[in-house]
N, C-alpha and C positions, 0 to 999 in steps of 0.2 A: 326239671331244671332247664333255662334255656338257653340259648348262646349268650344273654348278658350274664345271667347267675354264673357261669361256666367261666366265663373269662374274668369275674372280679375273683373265683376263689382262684382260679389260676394266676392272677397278678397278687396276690396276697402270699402265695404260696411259693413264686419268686422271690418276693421279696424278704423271705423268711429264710430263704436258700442262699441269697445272695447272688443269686441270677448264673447264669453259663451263657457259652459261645457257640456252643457244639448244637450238630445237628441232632434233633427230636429233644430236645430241653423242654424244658417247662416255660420256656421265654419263649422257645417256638411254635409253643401250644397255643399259648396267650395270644400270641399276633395272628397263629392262621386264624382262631375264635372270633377274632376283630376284624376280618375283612369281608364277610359280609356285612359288615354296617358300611363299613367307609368306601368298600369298592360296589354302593349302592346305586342301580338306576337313578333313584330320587337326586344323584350328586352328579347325576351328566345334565347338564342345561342347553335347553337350545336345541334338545332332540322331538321333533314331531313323531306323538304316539294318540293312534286311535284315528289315524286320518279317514276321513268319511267326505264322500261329494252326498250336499244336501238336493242338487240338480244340477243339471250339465254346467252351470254356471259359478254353485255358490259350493267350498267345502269347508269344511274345518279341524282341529285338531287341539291338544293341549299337548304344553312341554314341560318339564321343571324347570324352577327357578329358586333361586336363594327365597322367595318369600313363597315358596309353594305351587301347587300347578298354574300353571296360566293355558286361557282357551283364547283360541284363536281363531277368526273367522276370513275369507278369505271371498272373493270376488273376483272371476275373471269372464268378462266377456270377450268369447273370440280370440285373442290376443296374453299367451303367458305372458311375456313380457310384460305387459301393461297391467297386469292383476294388483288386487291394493288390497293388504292384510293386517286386519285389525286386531286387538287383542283388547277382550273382554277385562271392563274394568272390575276387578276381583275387590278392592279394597269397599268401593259402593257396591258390590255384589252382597260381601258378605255383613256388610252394616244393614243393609234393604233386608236380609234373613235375618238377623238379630233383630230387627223391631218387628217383625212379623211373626217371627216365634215368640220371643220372649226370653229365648235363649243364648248362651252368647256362642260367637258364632266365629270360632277364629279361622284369621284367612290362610294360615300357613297349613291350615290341614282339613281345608275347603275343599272338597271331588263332589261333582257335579256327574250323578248317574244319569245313564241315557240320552247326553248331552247332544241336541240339534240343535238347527238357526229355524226360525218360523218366519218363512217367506211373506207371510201377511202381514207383517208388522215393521218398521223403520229397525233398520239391525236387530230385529226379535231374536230369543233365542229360546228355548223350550229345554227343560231338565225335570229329573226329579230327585228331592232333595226333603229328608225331614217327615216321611210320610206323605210328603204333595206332590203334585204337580206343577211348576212355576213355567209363566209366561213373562218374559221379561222385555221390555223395549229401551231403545238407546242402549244398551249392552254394551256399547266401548264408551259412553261419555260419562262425563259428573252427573249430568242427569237421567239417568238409569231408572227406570219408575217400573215400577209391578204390573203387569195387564193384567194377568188370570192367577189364579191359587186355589187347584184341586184337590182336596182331600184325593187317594190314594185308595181304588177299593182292595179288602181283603184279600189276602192273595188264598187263591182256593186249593185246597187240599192236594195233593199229590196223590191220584190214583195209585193202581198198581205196576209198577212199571216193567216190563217187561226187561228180561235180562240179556245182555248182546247177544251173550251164548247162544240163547235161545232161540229156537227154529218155528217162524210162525206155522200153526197147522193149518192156516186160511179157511178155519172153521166157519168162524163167529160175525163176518163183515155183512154190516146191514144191507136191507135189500135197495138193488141200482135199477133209478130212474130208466126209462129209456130217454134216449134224446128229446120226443115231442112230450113227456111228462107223462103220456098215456097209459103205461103199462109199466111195471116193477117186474123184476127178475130177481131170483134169491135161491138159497139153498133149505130143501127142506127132506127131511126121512135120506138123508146123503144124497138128491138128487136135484133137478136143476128145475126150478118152475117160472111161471109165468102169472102174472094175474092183471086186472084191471087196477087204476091205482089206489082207488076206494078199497079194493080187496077181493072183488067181486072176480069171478069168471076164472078162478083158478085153474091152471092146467100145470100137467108134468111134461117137460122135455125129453126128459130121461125118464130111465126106471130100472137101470142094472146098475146105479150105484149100491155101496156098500159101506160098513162099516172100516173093512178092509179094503176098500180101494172108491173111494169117496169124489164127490165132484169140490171144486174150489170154490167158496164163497167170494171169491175177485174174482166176480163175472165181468163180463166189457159186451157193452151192447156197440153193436156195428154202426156207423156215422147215419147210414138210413135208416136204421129202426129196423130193420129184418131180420137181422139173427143177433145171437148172443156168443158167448165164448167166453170157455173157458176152460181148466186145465182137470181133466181125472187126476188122482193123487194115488200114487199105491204106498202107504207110509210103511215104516220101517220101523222096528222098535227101537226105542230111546236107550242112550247109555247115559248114567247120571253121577254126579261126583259127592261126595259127601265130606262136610267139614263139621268139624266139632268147635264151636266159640267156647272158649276153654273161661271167658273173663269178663261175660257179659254185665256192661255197664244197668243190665235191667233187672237184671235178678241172680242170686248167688249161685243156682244152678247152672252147669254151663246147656248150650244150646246148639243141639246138632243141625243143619243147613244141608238144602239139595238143591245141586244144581242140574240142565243140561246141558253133557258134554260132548260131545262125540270126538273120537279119536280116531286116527290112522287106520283102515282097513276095515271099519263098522260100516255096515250096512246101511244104505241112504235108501232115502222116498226115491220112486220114481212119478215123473210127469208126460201126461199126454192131451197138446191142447185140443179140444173139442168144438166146434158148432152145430150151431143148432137155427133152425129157420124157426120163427116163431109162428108162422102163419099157418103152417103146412106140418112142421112137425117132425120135415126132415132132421138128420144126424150126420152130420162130417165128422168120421172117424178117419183118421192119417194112419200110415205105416211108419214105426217108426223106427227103419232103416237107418235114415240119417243122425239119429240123437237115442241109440240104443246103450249105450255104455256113460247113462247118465253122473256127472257130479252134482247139476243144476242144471237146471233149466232156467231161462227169464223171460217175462212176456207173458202169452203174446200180445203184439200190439195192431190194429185195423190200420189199415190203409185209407185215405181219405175217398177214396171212390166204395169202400163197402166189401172189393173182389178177395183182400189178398188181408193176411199178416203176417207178423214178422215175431221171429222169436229164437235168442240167444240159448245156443246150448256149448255146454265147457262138460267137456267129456272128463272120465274119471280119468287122474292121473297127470290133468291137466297138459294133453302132447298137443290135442286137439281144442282149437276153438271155432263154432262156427255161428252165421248168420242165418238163418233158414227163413224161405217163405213157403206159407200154406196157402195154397187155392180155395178159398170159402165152398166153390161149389166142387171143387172134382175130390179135394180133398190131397191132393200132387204134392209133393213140397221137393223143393229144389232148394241150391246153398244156392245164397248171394257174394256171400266171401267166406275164406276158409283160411288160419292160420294154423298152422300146425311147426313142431320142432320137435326133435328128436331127444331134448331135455323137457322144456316145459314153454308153454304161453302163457306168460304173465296177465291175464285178464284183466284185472284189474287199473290196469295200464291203460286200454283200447281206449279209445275216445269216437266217439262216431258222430255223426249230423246228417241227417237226410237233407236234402235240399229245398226245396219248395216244388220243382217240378216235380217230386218224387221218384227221376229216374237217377236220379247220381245222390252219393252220399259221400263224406268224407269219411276219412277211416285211418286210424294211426296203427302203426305197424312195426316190427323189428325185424322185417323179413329181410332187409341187408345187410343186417347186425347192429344198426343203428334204429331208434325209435321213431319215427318219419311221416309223412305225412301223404296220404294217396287220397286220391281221387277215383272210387268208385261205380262203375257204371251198372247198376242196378236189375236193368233189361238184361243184358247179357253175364251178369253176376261175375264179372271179371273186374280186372283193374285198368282205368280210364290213362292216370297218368300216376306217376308220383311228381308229389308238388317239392317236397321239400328234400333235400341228399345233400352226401356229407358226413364226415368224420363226427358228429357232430348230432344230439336228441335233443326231438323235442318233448316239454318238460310239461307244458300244460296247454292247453288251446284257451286263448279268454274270448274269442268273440269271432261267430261268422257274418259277414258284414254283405248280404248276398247283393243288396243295393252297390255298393264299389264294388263286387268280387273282388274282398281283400277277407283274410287272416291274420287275426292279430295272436299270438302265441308265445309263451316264454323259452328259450332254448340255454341250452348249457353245452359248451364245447366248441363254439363258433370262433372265435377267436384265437389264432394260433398267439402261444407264447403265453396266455394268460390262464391261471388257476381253471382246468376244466369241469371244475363243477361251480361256478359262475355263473349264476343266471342273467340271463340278459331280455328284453325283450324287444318282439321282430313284426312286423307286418310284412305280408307277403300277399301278392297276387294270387288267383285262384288256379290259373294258368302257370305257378309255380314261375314266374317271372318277376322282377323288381322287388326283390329283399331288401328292407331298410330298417339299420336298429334303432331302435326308439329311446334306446337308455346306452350312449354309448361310450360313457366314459369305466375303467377296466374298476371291475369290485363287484361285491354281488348284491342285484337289484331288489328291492321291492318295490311292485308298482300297482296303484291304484287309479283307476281309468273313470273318468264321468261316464256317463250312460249311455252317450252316442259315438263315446270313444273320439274325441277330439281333443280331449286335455289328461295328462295324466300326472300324477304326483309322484315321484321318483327317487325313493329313498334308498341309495347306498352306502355300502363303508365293506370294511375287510375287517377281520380279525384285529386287525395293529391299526385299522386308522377307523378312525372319529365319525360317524357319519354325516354324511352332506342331503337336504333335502333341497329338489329341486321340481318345480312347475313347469311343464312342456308340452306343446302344442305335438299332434301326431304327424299331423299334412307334414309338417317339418320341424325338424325335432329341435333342429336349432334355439327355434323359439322356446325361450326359456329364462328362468325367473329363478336364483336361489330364495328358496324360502328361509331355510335354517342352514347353518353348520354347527354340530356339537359340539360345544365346550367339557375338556376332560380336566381341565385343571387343577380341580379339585381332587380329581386320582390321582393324575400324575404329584398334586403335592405331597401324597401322601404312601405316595412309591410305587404306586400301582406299575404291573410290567405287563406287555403284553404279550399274549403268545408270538412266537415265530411260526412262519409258515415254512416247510421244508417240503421237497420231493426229492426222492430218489427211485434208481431202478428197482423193479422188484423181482422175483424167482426169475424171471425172462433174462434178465442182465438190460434190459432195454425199455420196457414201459414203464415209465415215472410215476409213485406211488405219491399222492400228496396227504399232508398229514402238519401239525402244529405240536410245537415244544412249549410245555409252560414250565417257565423257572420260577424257584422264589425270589420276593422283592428283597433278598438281603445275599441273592446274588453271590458267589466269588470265586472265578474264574481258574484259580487258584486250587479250588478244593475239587473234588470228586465225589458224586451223585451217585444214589442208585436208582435206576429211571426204573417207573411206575406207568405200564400200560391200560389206561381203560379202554376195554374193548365193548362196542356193539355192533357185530357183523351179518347181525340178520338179511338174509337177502330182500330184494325189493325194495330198497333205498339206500342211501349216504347219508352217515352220520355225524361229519367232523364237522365242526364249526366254520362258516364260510366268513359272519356275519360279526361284526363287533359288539361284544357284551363286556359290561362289566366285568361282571362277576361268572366265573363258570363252578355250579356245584361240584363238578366229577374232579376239577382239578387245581383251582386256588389255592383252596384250605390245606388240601393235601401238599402240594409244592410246597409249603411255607416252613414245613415242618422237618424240610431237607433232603428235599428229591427233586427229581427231574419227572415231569410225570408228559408221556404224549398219546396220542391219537391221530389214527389213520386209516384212510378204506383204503382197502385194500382189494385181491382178486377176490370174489365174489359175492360184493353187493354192485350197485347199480351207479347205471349213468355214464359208465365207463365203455359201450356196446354191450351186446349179447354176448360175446363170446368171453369177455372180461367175466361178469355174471355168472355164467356158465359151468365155472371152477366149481360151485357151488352143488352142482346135480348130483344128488345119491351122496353126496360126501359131506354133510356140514361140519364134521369135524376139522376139515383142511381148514374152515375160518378165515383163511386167508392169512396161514403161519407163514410158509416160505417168503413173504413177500414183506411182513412183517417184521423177521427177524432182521432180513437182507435190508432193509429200511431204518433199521434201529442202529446194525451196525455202522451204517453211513454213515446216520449224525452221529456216534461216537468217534465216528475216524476225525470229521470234520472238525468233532468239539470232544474233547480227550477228558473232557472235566463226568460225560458222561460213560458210567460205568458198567459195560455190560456183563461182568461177572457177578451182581446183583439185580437183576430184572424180575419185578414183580410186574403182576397183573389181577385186574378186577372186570367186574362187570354183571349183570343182571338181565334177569329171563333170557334172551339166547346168550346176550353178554356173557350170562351167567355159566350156564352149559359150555362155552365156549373160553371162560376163563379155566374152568377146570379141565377140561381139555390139554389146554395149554401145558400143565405141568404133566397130568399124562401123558400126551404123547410129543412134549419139546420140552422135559424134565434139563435137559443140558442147557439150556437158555433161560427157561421161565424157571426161577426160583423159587415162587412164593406166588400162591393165588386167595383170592377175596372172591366168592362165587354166592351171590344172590340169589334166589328162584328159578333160581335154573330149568330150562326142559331136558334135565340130564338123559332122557332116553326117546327119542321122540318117537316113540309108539306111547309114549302117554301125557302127552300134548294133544292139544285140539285140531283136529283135522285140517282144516281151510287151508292152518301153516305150513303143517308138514307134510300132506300129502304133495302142496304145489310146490316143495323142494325138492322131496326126498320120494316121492312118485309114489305107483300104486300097481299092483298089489304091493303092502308090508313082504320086503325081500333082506336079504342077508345085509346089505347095505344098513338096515337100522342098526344091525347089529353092532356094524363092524362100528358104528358113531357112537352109541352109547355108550354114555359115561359108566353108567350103571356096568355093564358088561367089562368094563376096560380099569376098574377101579382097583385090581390087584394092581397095578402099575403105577399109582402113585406113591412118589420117595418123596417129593418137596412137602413142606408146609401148607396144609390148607384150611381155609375156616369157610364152612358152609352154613348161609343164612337165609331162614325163610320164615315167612307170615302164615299163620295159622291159616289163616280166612285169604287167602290168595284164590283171588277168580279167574286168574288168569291163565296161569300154570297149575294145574293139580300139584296141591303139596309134598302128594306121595310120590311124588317124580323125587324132590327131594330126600323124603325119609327111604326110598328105594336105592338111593346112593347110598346114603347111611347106612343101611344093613349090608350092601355087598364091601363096605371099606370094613366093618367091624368084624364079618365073614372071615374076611383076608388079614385081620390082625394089622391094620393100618393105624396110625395115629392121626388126628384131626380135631378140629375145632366146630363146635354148631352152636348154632343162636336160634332160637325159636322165637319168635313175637308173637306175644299173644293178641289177637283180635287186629293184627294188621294182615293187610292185602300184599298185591300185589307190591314191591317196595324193591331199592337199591340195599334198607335197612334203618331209614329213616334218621331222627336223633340218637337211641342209640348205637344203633349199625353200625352209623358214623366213626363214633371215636373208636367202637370194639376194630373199625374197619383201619384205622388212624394209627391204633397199638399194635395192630396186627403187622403193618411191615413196620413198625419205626422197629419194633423188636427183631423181626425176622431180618431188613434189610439194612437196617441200622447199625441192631444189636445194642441197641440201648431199650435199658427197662421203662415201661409207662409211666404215666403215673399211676398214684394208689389213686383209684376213683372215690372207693368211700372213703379214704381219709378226706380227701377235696369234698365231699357232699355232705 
């Protein structure tokens, strides 16, 4: 049944009852059931979505409209300002594809996949639609004419695909060229050869590989052709997860599934790069001093003169991250840079760029507790400068411009007094001199840059306001052209309300937690809520909505039905500095409750309508572990939890996560977080829900809660989905998730679901 079926028995089932006022009615079932129709993207017009520069000159995009999408193509030479944007005539679009199919071909629900402009043609535009390929010319006038019409070849088969999980063994990779085409390099009996490229003239490099300690089939031949490289492997045995498809749509049997998983405190490959002189036969083996306490290794990569490479190692436990160089001939290896922290180096984070002279590289960092930007001097493996400081991270690098020595990059926090996780973006000097924002009015940006970085498309909005899409030049930003402002009319006619943005201090009494309240459209200031927190606190980013959406699944539907539902990061995820972060090491239980509660009770003081002797909470995969959490160990605040797929115990969650949280070796600390271990402590109301076939989370993290609450003579609720994955609980979750606090924080009964089905 699906949200239409769902809301006609539910207006049916009103109007049999004679309808009510009261919060979680069956008239408030009906309306939250209806707002994702009416509080639908397709209903905001005037919004550019899919913007694309076709070349530094020409881009395009499509918006809604009352008659369906419209495309639109845009021209600017040189000068925003002066740009001229056209909009593709849809009505001869879709008449010129009715007589060429044969079919009819209505414009209100007309989408045009893979939508370009084709620079060869008078406003050409290139799509494909209907099984072809179409070439179209004139594309904004009455006279729109066909140029080309491609059949569409077969689309070919989906190999096997490899699973994220999954850890390549760098077995199977075909054999590599050298640079002059002369000679192939490949892996053969686990060892490293050489041949002519005909096949002829075989030789071995190696000859102590093994089955148990093997060479890598991602060889890399040196820019001259003289040696090879590449990484000895000493693998490690595999841990594997196993799911039963309890409801296989393929046959009535069910179907057991393996994956690989690795978790917390399992044995890893170790790596050791190698070369080798093709001519001579020498063997550069390293010591490996510097990269002995392997979590990975990456690389390595040749240096353009042939002497040197370069190769990332992220030590286990993640304290240590370094750059290292190997000497082709001595075999030496020395660090070029070295991050290290007494909690963790977020890797994943780093950003680097070698220069072109090869002796300086860029390199982003959190070494003053902000995310930042240095200037590294390569020769002496130190740091040259730092370019960028300040309260104040940066968020992504988009482009090194070595021609200007300019950086162009997005930051967040740069502006005092405005929402700090606000993105904005900045060009800066190489010399860490002349900052200038490029997008500078206050909301959070998205921007889209041509290719030589001289124009960019600039689409902002907040949470509560409409977006504005604007054209600007970089030299100076001034230069500027609105393209769009979105029109909400249509939501707002129809009640739509938006979130509020709120900050308060958190545990500190002092640093400002920001976060958004979403009420229902039927409002009454008058009455008193029970606020519903959805939590996703996983480290390594921020969660809360910055950006203006219609529609939010975690919290419309849910609001409508008679609560106050918010959201907010809090101490320990990101972008707040490292030490905000930092709350987070050995502890993910903390979640960032104190600062949470201290936040909630604000806006209650502020706004009295909200009620904090009723405070539920939800959330999934860490969300999840961390909603249940919540009433273990803040049972006095958190009333009532909704906990998805949780990684209830992270010793059995997938490594990459937990190890770069919660450190290495596996120590008391997993202990003292797990849910599992800590589950005699739950008093409140809980319903735990999970998918059979979850690849994300091992199931049994779930059914391992289960059995220590039924251990302890606990009361609870469980949902199993058969054949679903990873999920918050999908359509039914949903409403089980919807009954679960209207009753608990309510106190009003559901509905009968199968009487309504």
């Amino acid at each position: 049944m699906d949200i239409k079926d769902i809301t006609a028995c539910l207006i049916a089932l009103t109007l049999a009852t004679g309808g009510a006022t009261a919060q979680g009615t069956l008239e408030d079932y009906r309306r939250a059931y209806s707002l994702h129709d009416k509080f639908n993207a397709t209903r905001v017009y005037d919004d550019p979505a899919e913007i694309r520069w076709d070349n530094d000159s020409v881009f395009h995009y499509f918006t809604y409209t009352a008659e369906g999408r419209a495309y639109h193509i845009g021209t600017a030479d040189g000068k925003a300002d002066a740009a001229n944007v056209r909009a593709v005539h849809m009505d001869a679009l879709a008449a010129l594809l009715a007589r060429e199919t044969g079919k009819e071909v209505r414009r209100d629900a007309l989408v045009l996949d893979r939508f370009a402009t084709d620079a060869t043609r008078p406003e050409g535009i290139a799509f494909r639609y209907g099984g072809f390929r179409w070439i179209v010319e004139q594309a904004c006038g009455d006279s729109l004419r066909l140029a080309e019409k491609k059949p569409l070849p077969p689309e070919r088969p989906r190999g096997n695909t490899r699973h994220w999980m999954e850890v390549d063994d760098e077995r199977d990779a075909a054999p590599v060229p050298s640079p002059d085409g002369k000679l192939r390099a490949y892996i053969k009996n686990d060892n490293v050869y050489v041949c002519d490229a005909d096949g002829k003239n075989e030789r071995a490099l190696s000859n102590d590989g093994t089955a148990g300690n093997y060479y890598s089939s991602w060889i890399k031949w040196s820019p001259d052709g003289k040696k090879v490289c590449t990484n000895k492997i000493r693998p490690a045995a595999k841990r594997y997860v196993h799911y039963v498809e309890s409801s296989p749509a393929s046959q009535l049997q069910p179907i057991l599934h393996r994956q690989e998983y690795a978790k917390p405190g399992d044995e890893l490959r170790f790596k050791v790069p190698c070369v080798f002189y093709v001519e001579s036969g020498k063997a550069v083996i390293p010591s490996t001093e510097l990269f002995n306490r392997q979590y990975d290794l990456y690389g390595p990569e040749w240096s353009e003169d042939s002497r040197t490479l370069t190769f990332e190692y992220n030590e286990r436990g993640h304290q240590t991250y370094r750059m290292l160089e190997l000497n082709a001939e001595t075999g030496d290896v020395r660090t070029l840079v070295e991050e290290t922290s007494p909690t963790f180096v977020v890797y994943n984070r780093i950003f680097r760029h070698k220069l072109k002279d090869g002796k300086r590289m860029l390199w982003t960092s959190e070494r003053d507790n902000w995310n930042h930007l240095y200037m590294i001097d390569l020769e002496k493996g130190s740091v040259d400068r730092q370019i960028t400081r300040g309260e104040w991270v940066v968020r992504q690098v988009l482009k090194v411009d070595e021609d200007r020595q300019a950086i162009y990059f997005a930051a967040s926090g740069v502006n005092p007094g405005e929402d700090p996780y606000h993105i904005h973006y900045y060009r800066i000097g190489m010399d860490g001199k002349d900052m200038v924002c490029l997008t500078p009015e206050p909301g959070n940006h998205t921007a889209v840059f041509n290719k030589d970085f001289t124009l960019l498309i600039d689409k902002y909005s907040t949470v509560d306001r409409a977006p504005v899409t604007l054209l600007r030049g970089t030299v100076n930003p001034e230069d500027c052209r609105t393209l769009a402002r979105a029109d909400i009319s249509l939501l707002e006619k129809d009640g739509w309300t938006p979130p509020e943005v709120f900050a308060a201090p958190g545990r500190d009494g002092k640093t400002p937690m920001w976060g958004i309240i979403q009420r229902p459209t039927n409002f009454d200031p008058q009455k008193t809520y029970p606020v519903i927190e959805y939590i996703y606190a996983g480290p390594g980013d921020a969660y809360t909505p910055k950006s203006f959406a219609p529609y939010n699944w975690n919290m419309t539907a849910l609001a409508e039905l008679g609560f106050i539902v918010v959201q907010l990061d809090a101490m320990g995820t990101s972008y707040r500095g490292k030490k905000f972060e930092d709350v987070c090491h050995k502890n993910l239980k903390d979640a960032g409750f104190p600062d949470r509660i201290a936040w909630i009770k604000a806006a209650a003081e502020k706004y009295p309508c909200m009620d904090t002797a009723r405070v539920g909470i939800f959330g999934a995969s860490a969300g999840g572990q961390e909603a249940m959490a919540a009433v273990l160990f803040h049972p006095e605040f958190y009333k009532a939890a909704y906990s998805s797929c949780g990684c209830h115990d992270n010793r059995m969650d997938k490594i990459w996560w937990n190890e770069q949280w919660m450190g290495y070796p596996v120590d008391s600390s997993y202990v003292a977080c797990s849910n599992v271990e800590n589950a005699h402590r739950l008093t409140r109301p809980l319903m735990l829900v999970v998918g059979e076939m979850d690849d994300n989370v091992d199931p049994a993290s779930t059914m391992q809660v289960v059995n220590a609450l039924i251990k302890a003579g606990k009361d609870f609720e469980l949902v199993v989905l058969p054949g679903v994955r990873h999920t918050m609980g999908e359509r039914y979750g949903e409403h089980k998730r919807f009954d679960f606090f209207v009753e608990h924080l309510l106190g009003v009964r559901s509905p009968d679901w199968n009487e309504l089905q």
